[in-house]
VOSE-298526 format. One line per field, with one value per atom (N, C-alpha, C): x, y, z. Coordinates in steps of 0.001 Angstrom, whole numbers. Layout:
! residues N
xx = [X;...]
yy = [Y;...]
zz = [Z;...]
//
This chain:
! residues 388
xx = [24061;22934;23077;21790;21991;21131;22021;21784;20882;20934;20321;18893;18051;16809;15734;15050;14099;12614;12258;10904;9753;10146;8934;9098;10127;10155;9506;9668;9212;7567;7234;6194;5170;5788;5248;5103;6549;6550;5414;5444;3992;2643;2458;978;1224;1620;1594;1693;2153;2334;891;414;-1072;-2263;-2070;-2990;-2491;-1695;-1412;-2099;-2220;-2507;-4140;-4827;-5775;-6172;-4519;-4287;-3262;-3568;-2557;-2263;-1674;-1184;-2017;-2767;-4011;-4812;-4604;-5483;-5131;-3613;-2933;-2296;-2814;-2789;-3942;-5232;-6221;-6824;-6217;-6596;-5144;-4298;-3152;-3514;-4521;-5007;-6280;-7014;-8427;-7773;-6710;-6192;-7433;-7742;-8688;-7766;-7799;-7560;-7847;-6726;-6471;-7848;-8970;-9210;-9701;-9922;-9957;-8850;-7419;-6527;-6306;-5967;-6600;-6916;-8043;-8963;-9018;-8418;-7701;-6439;-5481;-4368;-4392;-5654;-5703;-6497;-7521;-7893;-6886;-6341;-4764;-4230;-4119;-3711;-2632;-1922;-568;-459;-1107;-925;-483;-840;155;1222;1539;2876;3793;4300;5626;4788;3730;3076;2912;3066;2851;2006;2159;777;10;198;-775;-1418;-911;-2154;-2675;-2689;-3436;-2608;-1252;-950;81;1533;2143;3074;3521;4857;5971;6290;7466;8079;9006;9824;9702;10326;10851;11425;12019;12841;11647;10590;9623;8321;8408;7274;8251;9775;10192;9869;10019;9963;8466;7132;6007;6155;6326;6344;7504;8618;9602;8332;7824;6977;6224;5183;4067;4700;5386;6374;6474;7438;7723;6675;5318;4287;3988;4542;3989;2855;2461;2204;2555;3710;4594;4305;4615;4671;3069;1945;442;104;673;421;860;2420;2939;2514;2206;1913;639;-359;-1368;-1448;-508;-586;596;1741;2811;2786;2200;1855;1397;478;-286;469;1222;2580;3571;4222;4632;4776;3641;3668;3187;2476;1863;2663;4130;5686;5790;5502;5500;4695;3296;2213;2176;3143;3649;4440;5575;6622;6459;5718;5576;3895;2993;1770;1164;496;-158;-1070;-1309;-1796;-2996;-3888;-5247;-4820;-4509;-4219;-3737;-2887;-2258;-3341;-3784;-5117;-6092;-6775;-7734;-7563;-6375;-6393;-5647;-4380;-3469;-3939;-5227;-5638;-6588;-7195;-8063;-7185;-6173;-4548;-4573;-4404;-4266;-5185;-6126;-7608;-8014;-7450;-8005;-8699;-9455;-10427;-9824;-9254;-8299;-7040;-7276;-6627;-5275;-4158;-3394;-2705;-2455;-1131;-496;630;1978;2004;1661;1954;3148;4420;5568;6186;5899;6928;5774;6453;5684;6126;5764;6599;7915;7803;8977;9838;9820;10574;10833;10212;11184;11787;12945;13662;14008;13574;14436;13825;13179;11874;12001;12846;13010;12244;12056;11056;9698;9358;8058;7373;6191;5447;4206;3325;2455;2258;1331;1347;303;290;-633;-674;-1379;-1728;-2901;-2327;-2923;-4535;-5321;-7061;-7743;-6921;-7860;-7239;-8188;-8028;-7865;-7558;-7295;-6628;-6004;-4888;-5714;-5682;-5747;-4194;-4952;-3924;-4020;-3171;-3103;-2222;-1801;-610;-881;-129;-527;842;308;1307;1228;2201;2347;2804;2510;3302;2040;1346;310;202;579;12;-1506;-2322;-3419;-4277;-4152;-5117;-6266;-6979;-8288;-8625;-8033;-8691;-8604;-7766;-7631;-9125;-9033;-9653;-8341;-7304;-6346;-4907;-4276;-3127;-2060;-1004;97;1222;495;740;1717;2867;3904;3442;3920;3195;4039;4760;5568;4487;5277;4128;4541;6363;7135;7689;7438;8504;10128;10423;12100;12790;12700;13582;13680;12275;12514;13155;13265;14222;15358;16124;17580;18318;17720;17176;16863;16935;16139;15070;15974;14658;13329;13818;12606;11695;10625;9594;8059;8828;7798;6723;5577;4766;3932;3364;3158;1582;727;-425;-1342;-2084;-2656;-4024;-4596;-5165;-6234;-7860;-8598;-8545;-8945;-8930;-10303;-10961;-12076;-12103;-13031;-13641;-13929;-14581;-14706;-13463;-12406;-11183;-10195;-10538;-8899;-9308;-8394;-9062;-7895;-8242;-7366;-7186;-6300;-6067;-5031;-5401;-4428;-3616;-2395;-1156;-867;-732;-636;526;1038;2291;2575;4068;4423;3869;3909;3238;2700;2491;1909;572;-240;-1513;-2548;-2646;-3549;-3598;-2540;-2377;-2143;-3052;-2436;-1675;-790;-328;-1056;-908;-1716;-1279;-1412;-1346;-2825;-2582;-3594;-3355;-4423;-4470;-5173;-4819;-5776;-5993;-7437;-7869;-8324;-8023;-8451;-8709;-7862;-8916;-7987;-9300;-9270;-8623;-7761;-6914;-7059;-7934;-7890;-6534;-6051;-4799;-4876;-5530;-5734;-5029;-4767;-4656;-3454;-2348;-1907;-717;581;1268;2828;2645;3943;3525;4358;4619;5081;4700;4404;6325;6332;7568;9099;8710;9201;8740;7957;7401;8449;9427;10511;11174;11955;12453;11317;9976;9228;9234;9198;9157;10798;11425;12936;12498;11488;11495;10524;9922;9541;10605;11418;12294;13654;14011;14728;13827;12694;12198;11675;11160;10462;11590;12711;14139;14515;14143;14248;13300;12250;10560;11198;11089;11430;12231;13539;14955;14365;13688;12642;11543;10861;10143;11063;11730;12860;12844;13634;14316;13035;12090;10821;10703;10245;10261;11059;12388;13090;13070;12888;12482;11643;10514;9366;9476;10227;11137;12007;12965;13994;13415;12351;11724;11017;10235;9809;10894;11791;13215;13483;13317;14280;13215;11637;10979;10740;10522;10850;11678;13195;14844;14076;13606;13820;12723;11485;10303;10785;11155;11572;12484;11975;13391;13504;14788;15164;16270;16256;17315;17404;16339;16154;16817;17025;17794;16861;16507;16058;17070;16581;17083;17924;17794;18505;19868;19743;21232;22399;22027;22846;23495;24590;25351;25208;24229;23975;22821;22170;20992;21276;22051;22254;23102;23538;25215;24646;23117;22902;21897;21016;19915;21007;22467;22555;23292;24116;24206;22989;22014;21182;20535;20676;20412;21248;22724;23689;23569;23318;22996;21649;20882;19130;19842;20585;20935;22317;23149;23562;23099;22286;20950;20132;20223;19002;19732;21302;21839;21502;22183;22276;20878;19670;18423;18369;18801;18566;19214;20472;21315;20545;20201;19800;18398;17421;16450;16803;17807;18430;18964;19510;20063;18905;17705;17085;15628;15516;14791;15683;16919;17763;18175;17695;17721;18763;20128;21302;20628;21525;22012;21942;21196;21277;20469;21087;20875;21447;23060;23766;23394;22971;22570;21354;20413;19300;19390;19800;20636;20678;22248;22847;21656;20962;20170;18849;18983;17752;18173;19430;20289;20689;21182;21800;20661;19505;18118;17171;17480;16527;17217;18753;19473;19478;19577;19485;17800;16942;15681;15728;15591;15579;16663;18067;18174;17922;17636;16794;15280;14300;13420;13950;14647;15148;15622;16388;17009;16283;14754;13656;12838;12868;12075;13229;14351;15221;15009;15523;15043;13911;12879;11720;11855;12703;12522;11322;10599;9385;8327;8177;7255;7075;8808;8812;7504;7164;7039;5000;4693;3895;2992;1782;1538;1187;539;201;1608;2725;4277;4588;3372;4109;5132;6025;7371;7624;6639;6709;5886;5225;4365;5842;6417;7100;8603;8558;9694;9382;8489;7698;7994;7238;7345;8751;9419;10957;12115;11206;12077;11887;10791;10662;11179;11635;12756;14145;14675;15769;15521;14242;14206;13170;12201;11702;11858;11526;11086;12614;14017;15202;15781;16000;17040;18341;18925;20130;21256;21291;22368;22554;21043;21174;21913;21360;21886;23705;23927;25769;25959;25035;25710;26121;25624;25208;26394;26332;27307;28612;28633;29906;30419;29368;29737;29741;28795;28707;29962;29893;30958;32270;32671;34013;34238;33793;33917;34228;33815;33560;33051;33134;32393;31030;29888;28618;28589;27556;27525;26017;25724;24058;23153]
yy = [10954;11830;13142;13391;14694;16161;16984;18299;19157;18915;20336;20212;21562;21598;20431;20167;19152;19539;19514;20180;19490;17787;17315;17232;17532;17611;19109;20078;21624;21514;20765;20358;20238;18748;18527;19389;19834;21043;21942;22434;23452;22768;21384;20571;21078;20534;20346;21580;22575;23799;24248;24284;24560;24001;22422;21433;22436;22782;23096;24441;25489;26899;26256;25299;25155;24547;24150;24084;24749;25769;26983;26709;27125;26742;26446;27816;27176;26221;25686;24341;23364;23276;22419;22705;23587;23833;23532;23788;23409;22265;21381;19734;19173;19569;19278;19262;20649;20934;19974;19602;18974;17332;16943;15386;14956;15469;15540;14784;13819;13617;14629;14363;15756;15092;14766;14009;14383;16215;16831;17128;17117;16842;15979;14599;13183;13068;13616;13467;14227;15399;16448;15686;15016;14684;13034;12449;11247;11664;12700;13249;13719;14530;14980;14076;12771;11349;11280;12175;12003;10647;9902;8783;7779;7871;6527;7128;8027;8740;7541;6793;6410;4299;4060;3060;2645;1412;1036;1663;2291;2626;1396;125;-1211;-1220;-774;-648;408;1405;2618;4340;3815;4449;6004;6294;7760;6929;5609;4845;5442;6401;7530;6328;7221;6672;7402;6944;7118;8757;8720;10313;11185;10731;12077;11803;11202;10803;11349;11156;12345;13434;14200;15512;16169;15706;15363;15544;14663;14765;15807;15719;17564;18529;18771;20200;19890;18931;18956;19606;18814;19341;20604;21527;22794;23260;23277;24372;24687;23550;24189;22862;22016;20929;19605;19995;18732;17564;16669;15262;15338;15719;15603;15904;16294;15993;14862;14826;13420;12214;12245;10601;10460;11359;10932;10287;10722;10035;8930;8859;8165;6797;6370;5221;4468;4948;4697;4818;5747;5468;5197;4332;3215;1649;2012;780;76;83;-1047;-2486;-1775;-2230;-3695;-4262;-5981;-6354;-5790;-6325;-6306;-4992;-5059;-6034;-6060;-6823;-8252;-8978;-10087;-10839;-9717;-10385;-11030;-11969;-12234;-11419;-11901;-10922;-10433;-11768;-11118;-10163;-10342;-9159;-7947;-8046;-6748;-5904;-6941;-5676;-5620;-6598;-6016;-4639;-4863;-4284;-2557;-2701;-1638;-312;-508;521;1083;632;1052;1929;1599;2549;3815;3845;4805;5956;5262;6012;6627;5938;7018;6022;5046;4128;3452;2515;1846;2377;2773;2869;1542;1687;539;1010;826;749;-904;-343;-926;-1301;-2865;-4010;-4558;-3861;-4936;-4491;-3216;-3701;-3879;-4496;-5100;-4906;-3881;-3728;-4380;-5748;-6667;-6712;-6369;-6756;-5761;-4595;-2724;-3285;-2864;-3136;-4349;-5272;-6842;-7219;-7142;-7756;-9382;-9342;-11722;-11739;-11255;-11600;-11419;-10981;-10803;-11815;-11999;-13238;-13129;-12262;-12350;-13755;-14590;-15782;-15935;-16688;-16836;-18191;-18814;-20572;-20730;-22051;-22187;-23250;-22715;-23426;-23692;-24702;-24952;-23542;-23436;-22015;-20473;-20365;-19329;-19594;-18381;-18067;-18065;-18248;-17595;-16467;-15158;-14566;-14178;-14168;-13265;-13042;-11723;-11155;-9509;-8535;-7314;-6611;-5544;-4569;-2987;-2294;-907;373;1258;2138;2181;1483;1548;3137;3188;5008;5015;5953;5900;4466;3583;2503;2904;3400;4213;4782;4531;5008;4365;2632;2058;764;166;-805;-2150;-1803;-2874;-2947;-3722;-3840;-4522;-4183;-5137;-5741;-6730;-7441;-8581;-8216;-9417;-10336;-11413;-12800;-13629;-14663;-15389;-16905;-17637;-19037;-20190;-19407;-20650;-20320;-20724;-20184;-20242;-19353;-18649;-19697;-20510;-21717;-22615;-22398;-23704;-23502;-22368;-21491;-21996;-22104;-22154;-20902;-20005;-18252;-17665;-16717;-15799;-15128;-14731;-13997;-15044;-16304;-17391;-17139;-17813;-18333;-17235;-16200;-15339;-14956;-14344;-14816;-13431;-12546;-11152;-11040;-10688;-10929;-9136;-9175;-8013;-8139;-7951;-8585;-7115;-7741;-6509;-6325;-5378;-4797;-4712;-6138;-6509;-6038;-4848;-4632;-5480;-6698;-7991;-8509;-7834;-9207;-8421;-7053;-6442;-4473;-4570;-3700;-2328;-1222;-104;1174;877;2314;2892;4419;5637;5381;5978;6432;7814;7860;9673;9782;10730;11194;12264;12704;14081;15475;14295;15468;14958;15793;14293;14386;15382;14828;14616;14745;14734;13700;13089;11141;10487;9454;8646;7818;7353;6042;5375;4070;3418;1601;1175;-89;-1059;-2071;-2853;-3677;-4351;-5854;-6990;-8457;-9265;-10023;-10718;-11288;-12189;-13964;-14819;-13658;-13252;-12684;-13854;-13775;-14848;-14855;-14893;-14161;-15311;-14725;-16044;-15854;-17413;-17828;-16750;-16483;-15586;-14092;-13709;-12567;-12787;-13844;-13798;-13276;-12418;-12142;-12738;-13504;-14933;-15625;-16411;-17431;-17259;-18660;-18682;-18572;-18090;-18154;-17118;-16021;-15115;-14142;-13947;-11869;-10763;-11762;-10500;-10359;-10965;-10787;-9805;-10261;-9218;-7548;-7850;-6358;-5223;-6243;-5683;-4149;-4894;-4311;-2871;-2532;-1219;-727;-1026;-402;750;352;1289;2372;2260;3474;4076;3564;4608;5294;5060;5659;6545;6751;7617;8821;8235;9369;9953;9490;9896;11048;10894;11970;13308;13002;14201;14936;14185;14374;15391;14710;15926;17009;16994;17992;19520;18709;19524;20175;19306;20068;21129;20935;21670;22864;23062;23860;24748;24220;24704;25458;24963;25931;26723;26584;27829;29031;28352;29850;30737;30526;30891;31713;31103;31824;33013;32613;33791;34940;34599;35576;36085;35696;36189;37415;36637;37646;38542;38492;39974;40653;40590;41407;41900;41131;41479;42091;43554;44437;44746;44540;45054;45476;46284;47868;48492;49013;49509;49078;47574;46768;45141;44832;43662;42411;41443;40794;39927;39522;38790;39632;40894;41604;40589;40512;39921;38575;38401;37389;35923;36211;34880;35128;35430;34758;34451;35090;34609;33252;33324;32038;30648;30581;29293;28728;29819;29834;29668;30079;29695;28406;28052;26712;25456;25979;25086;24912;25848;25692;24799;25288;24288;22668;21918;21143;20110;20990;20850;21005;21147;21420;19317;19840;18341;17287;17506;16114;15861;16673;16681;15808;15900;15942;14216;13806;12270;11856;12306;11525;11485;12576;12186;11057;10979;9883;8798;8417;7455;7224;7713;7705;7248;8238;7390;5995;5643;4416;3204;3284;2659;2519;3608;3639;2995;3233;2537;930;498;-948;-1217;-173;-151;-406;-1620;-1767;-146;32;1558;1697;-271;297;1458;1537;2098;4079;4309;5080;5693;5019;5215;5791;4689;5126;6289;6742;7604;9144;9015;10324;10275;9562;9522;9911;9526;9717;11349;12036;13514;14148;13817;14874;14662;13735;13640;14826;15165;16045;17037;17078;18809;19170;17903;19000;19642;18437;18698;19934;20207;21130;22620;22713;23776;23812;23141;23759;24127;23301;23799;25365;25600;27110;27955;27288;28273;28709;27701;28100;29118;28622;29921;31066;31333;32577;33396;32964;33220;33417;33254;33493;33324;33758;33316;32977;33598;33353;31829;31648;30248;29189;29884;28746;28714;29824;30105;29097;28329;27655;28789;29762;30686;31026;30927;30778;29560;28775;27096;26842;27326;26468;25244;25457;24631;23017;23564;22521;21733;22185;21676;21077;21919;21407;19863;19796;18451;17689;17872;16781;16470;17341;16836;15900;16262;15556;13607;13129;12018;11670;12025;11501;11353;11590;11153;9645;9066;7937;7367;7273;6413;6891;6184;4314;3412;4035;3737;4316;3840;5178;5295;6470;6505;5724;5652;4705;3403;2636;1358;1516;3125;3263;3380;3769;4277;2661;1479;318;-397;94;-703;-223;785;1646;1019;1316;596;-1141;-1662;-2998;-3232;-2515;-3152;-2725;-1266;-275;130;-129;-240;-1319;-2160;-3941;-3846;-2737;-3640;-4418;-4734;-6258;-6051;-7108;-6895;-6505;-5225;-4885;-5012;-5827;-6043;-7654]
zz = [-17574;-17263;-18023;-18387;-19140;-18088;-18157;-16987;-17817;-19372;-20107;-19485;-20117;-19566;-20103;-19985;-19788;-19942;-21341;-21822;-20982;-20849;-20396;-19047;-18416;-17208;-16358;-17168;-17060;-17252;-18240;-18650;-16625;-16195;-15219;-14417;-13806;-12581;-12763;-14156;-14119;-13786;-14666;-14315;-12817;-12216;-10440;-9737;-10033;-9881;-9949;-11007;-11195;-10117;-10252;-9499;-8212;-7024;-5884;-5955;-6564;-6497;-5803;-5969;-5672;-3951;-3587;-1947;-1488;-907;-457;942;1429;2840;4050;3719;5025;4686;3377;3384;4203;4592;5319;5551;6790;8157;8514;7892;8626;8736;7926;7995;8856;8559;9834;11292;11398;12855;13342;12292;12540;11738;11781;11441;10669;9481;8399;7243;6536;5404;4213;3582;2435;1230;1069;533;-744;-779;-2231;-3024;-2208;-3192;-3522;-3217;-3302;-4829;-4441;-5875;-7189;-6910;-7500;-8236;-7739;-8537;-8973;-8211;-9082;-10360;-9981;-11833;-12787;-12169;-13130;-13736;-13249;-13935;-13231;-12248;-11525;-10869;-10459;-9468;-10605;-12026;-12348;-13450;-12742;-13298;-13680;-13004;-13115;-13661;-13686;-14404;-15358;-15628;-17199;-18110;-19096;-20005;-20187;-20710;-20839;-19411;-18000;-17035;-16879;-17763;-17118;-16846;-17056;-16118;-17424;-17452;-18247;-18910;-18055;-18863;-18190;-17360;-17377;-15630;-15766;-14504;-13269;-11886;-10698;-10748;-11823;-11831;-12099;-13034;-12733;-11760;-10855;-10003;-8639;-8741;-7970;-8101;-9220;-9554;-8733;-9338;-8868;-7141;-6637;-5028;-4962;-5351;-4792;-4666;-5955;-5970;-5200;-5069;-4025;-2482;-2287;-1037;-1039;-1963;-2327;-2043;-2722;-2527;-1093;-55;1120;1933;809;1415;2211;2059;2476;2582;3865;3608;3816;4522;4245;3092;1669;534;-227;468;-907;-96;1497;2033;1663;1387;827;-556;-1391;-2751;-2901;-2248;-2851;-2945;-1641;-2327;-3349;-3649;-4985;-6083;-5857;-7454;-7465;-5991;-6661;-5542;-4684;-3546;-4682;-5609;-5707;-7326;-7187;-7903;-8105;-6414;-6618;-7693;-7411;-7778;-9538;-10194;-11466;-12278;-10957;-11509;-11112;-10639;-10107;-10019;-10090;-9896;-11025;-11238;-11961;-13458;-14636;-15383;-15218;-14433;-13985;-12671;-12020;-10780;-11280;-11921;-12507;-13138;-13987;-14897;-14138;-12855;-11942;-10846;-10970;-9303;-10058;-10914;-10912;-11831;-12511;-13162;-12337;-11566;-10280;-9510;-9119;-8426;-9308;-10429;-11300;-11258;-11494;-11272;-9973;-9015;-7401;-6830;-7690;-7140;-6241;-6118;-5159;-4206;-3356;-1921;-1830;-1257;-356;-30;1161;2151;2167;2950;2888;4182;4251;6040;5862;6385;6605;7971;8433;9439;10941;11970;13294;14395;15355;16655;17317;17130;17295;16511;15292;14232;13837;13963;13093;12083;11774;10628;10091;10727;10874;10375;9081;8515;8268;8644;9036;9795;10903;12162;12225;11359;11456;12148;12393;12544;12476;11536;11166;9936;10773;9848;8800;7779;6574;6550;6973;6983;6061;4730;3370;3921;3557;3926;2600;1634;864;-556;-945;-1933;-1095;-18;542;1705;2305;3336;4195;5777;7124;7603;7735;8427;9721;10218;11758;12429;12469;13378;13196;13732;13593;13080;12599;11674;12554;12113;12696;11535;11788;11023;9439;9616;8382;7761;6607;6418;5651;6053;5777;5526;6593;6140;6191;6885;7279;5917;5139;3744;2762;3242;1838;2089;1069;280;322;-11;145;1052;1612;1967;1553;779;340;1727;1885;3348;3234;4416;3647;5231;4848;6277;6123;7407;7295;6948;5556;5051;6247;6441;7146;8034;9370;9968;10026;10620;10473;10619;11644;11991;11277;10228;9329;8329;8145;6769;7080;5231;5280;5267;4566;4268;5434;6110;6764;5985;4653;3692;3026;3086;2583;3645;2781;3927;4261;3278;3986;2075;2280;1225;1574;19;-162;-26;-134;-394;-744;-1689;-1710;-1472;132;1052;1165;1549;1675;3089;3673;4566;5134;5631;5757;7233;7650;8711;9943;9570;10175;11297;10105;10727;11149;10944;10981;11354;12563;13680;13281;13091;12744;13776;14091;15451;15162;14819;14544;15877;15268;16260;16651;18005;18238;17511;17020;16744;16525;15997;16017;15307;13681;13263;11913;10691;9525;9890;10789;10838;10195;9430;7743;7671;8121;7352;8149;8729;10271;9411;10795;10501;11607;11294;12326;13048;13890;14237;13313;13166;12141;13040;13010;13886;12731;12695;11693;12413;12466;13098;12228;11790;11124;9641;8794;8230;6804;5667;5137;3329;3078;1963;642;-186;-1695;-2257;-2746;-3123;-4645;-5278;-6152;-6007;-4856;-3938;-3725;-3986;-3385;-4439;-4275;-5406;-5503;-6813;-6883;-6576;-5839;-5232;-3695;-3333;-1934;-1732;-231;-240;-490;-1425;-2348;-1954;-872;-612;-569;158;932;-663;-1422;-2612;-3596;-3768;-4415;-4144;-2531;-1778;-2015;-2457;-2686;-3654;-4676;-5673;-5497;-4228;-3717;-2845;-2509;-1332;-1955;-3285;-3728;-4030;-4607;-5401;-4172;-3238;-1743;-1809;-1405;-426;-1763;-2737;-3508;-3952;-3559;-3616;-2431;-1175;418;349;-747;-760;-1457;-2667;-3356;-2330;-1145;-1056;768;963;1892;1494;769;-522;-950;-1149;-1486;-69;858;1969;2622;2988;3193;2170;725;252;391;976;1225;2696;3073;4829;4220;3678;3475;2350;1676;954;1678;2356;3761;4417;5126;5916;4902;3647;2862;2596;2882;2782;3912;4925;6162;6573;6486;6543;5577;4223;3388;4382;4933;5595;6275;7381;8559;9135;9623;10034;11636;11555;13215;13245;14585;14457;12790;12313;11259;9892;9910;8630;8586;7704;7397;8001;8647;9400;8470;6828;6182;5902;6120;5755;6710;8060;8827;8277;8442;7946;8425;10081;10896;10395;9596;9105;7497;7297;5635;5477;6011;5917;5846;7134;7214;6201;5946;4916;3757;3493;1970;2009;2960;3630;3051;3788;3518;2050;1609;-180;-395;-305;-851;-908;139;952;116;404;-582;-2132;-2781;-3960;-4419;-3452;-3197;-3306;-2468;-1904;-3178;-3866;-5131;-6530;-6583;-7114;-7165;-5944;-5501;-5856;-5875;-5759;-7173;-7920;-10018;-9992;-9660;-9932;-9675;-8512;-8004;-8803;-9510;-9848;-11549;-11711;-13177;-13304;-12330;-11766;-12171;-11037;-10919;-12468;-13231;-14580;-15415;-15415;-16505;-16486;-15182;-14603;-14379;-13709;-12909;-11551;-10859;-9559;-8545;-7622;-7418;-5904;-4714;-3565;-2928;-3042;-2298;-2805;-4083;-4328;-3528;-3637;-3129;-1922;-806;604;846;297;124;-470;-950;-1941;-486;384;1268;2250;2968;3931;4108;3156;2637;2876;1597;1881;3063;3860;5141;6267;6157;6708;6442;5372;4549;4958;4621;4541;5865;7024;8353;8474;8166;8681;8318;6976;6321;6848;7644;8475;9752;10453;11636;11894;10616;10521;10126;9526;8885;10442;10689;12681;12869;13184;13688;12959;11917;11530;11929;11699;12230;13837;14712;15801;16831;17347;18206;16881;16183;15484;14637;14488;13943;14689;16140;16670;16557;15866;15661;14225;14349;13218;12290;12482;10781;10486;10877;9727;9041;9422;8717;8779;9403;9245;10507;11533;12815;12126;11429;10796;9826;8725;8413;8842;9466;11321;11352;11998;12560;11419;10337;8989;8905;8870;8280;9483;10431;11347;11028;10237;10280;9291;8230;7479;7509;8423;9133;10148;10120;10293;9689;8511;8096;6286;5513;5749;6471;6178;6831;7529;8994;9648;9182;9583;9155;9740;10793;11192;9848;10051;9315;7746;7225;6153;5742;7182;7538;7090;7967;8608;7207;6394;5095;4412;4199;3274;3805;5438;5257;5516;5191;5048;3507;2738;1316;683;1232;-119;469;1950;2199;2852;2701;3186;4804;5707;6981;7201;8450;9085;9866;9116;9139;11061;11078;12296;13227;12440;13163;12095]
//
């Protein structure tokens, strides 16, 4: 890896830097408060051409990698938008990975320059109340009718379906028992999101409100074998191929956040005076705020790696993990200490930092919690014994 400066990387930070001056904080806060979709920035950075940052040029898209489609979501984060800026776009640059590396040539050129463009919407159906992490269990089924699928089972955790056009929906073809595999059996599909068949209910939650996530329900809904991406059988192996690069956007997209809290804290401490000295002179407010730089500086370190890893077509689960695991902690605890600082006011939404409080707390458990990530690390990379 090379540390020197990075013309085209400086390059971006400013594009995006720029695109944001045009959503300042109370933009979101006030679609946070009214659970409004961000939907002029949306459209704002799919014009910029940002959404197929990290995409093939033959579909549409910059050609560039994971490492600068991180960069991209850090700053969005940084400016103050946080995860109601990057969950609105991230998908789109790079959920739609299977469908690159595995779909068909007509699918690829129908569907992935439409992604690029803003035109096409999708979320991501894999995980299912019963099944959370265990993605063997699913049991949303896809039964073959001729030239098209029947599906039906329900999904959770949907981000923004309420705004897509498509779903990259994984469905078991076979059931589990009949597998020799746990991972066989199950089959990908990039499935519309037909009104008719398939029922969408936001989820209350903590915070993120700009962007539901939501429970999906399918009801018979009816999927052409055309639609469908690979081969029958092969979803969970296709889907492999989005799960490193999320857990690596996710670590950038911490990282940004928590940034976006401790610049705050540090402007704060300098304003703010009591007993006639600015509250950052104090050493219990400085120590943890530079703590937490440190930390956010670490974490950042691991996610290049891991982002170099995975562009250079190195092996780079345990990386990934690891660069998601660190910055889901650091960010979280660089807002936590940005509320503290701030003292009552932290708790106040015109300081934004309660707003970004909330956001950062969910990356310490999604798209992977951390435990599972410990469980892994230490079965893969110090050979304990599988613990789940």
């Amino acid at each position: 890896m090379d540390f020197s400066a990075n013309p085209d990387h400086e390059a971006i930070i400013d594009t995006v830097k720029a695109l944001m001056r045009s959503f300042p904080d109370d933009y979101w806060l006030s679609v946070d408060e009214k659970h409004e979709y961000p939907a002029a920035f949306y459209d704002a950075f799919a014009e910029a051409g940002l959404l197929g940052i990290a995409i093939p040029e033959e579909l549409g898209g910059s050609g560039l990698g994971i490492a600068e489609a991180g960069i991209v979501l850090r700053t969005v984060c940084e400016t103050g938008a946080g995860l109601n800026g990057a969950s609105a776009v991230h998908l789109s640059m790079f959920g739609i990975n299977p469908v690159i590396k595995h779909g068909g040539d007509a699918m690829r050129h129908k569907y992935v320059p439409e992604v690029v463009s803003g035109k096409l919407n999708i979320c991501f159906g894999v995980t299912e109340p019963d099944a959370g992490t265990d993605t063997t269990r699913i049991t949303t089924r896809a039964v073959r009718d001729g030239d098209h699928y029947v599906i039906n089972g329900r999904k959770t955790w949907l981000t923004k379906a309420a705004q897509c056009q498509k779903v990259l929906l994984l469905t078991r073809t076979t059931p589990l028992q009949d597998c020799k595999k746990r991972t066989d059996g199950m089959t990908l599909f990039l499935a519309d999101l037909d009104p008719a068949c398939v029922t969408i209910n936001p989820i209350r939650k903590l915070g993120r409100h700009a962007v539901a996530s939501n429970d999906v329900f399918f009801d018979n809904l009816h999927v052409s074998v055309e639609d469908r991406v690979g081969e029958e059988g092969r979803g969970f192996h296709y889907l492999l191929d989005g799960l490193n690069p999320e857990r690596i956007l996710v670590a950038f997209e911490a990282i940004g956040v928590g940034r976006a809290a401790l610049s705050r804290a540090v402007s704060y401490a300098n304003d703010r005076r009591v007993f006639g000295r600015p509250i950052g002179q104090n050493q219990g407010i400085q120590l943890p705020l530079a703590d937490s730089h440190t930390r956010l500086t670490a974490a950042e370190l691991m996610a290049e790696k891991a982002a170099w890893l995975y562009d250079n077509g190195y092996p780079c689960g345990t990386e990934a993990n690891t660069a998601k695991f660190l910055a889901g902690e650091a960010g979280f605890q660089a807002a936590d200490r940005a509320v503290q600082t701030h003292g009552g006011y932290g708790y106040a939404a015109e300081f934004h930092v309660e707003r970004l409080f909330r956001e950062a707390r969910l990356m310490r458990i999604a798209p992977i919690s951390e435990n599972l990530i410990l469980a892994q690390i230490a079965e893969h990379v110090l050979g304990l014994p599988r613990s789940y």
